[in-house]
N, C-alpha and C positions, 0 to 999 in steps of 0.2 A: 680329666674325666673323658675316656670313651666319647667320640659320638657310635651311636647305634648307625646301621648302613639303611641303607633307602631301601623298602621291601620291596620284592622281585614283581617281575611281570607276572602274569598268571595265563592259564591257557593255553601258551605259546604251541601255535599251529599252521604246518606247513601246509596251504588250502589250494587245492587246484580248482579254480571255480571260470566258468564261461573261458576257455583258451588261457587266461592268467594265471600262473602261481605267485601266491599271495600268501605273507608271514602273517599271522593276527595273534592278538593277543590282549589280557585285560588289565588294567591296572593293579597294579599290588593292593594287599585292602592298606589303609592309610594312607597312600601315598597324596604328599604337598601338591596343591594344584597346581604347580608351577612344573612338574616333573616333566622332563622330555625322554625319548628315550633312541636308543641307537643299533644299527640291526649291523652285522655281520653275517657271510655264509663259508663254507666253505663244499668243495665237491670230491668226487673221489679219485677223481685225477689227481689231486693234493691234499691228503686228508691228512697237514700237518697246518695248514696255513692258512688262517680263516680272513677272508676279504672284503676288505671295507665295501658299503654300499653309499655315495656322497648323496644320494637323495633321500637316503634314510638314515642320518647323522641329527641329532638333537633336534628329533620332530615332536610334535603336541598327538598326531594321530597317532592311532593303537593297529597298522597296518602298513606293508610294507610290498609294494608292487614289484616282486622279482624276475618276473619274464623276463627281460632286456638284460638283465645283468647277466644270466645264466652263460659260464662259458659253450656249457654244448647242451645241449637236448634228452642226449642219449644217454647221460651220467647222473647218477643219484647225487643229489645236493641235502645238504642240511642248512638251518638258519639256527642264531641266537640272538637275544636281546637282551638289551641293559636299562635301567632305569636311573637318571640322571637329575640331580637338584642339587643347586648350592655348587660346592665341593664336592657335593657326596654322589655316590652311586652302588646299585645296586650290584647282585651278583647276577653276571650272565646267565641266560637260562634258554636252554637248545630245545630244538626243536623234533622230529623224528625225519628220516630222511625219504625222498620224492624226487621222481624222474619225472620230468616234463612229458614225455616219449609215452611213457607207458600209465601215469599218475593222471594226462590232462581231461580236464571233465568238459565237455563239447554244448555250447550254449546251441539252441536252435538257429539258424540260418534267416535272414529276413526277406521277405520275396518282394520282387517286383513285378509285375504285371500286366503286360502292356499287352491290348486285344485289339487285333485289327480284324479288317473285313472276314477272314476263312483261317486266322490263325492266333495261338497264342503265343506272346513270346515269353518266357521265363525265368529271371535273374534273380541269384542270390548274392545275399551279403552277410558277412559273418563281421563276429564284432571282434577283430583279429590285430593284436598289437605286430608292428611293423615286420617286427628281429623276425616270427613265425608265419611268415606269409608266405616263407618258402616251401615248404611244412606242405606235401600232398593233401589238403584238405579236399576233401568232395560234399557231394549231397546227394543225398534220394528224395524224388519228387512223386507225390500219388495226387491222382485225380479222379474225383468222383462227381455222380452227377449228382445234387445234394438231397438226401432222404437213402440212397442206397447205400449198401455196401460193397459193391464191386471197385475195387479201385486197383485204376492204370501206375502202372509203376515204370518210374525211368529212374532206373538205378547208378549211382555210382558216377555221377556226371561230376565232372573234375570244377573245382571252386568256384570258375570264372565263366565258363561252359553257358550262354545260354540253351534252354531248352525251347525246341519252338514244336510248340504241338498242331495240328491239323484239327480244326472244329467244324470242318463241313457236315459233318452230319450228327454233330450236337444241337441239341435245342431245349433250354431252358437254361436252372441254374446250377451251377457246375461248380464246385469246392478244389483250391488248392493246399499242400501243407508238404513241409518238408523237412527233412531233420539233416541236420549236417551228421559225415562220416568221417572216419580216419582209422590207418592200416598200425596198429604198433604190431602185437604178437597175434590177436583176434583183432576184429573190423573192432570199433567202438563207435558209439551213436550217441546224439544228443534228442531229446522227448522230442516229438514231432512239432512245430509250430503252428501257433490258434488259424484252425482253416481261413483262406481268404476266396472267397464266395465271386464270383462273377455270371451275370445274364447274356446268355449265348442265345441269339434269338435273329436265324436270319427272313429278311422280308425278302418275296419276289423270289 
């Protein structure tokens, strides 16, 4: 008698999310608790020969962290997946195809803030997996004093760049926020992050 095959993944989506691309996907309906499943990609420099991912070989999760494997950046990739139980396994089921380069979706930048006597100094960090740190990322910084809408812009400040601003002749309290950038075919930006407020207030 037949066994029937293990039903397919579902959803299967090549997802650019905060600087990672990321395969996801949901489990087949029925599928045995027990199922694992197994991700492959292939790119268009070889679009005959699709390659194993050993971190994503007979896992329990329904996601599949591809940054690091990606041979290059600047090449459309596709993924598929399989569903695996027992013996048995599912039929591979692909994905649609995604450039790192021109596909990446830019999480906000985190600031740090450090206020001495007459200055600010201003650092960001990005939540950036290692392989892409090479990757010209920047940021744009605006600063406002808080209730206005005038806001100072220092554009374009390369990743690592502190920004140091001049507060002499601030006083009160003053909003920072900033969104990370990056150059594919247009600039790309990530939503601005939740202002970070400091009191500027000098005595004497």
């Amino acid at each position: 008698s037949g066994h029937v095959q293990l039903p397919s993944p579902q959803n299967v989506t090549l997802l650019s999310k905060d600087f990672d691309m990321i395969l996801t996907w949901t489990p087949g309906e029925g599928s045995p608790p027990d199922v694992t499943y197994t991700v492959r990609y292939k790119s268009q420099e070889r679009m005959d020969k699709w390659i194993k991912v050993p971190h994503c070989k007979n896992i329990h999760r329904t996601s599949c962290n591809l940054t690091c494997v990606l041979p290059n950046f600047f090449v459309k990739v596709q993924a598929r997946v399989k569903a695996v139980s027992g013996g048995f396994q599912s039929p591979w089921v692909e994905s649609q195809f995604k450039e790192y380069h021109l596909d990446v979706e830019l999480a906000p930048p985190v600031l740090n803030v450090n206020v001495k006597e007459n200055l600010i100094h201003v650092k960001a960090s990005f939540p950036l997996a290692t392989c892409v740190e090479s990757l010209s990322w920047m940021y744009d910084l605006n600063l406002w004093e808080a209730g206005s809408e005038n806001k100072k812009q220092y554009e374009r400040n390369f990743r690592k760049t502190t920004v140091t601003i001049d507060t002499t002749a601030f006083r009160g309290n003053y909003c920072l926020s900033a969104r990370s950038a990056f150059q594919s075919i247009d600039f790309k930006y990530s939503k601005f992050s939740q202002p970070l407020c400091v009191l500027l207030n000098h005595k004497g």
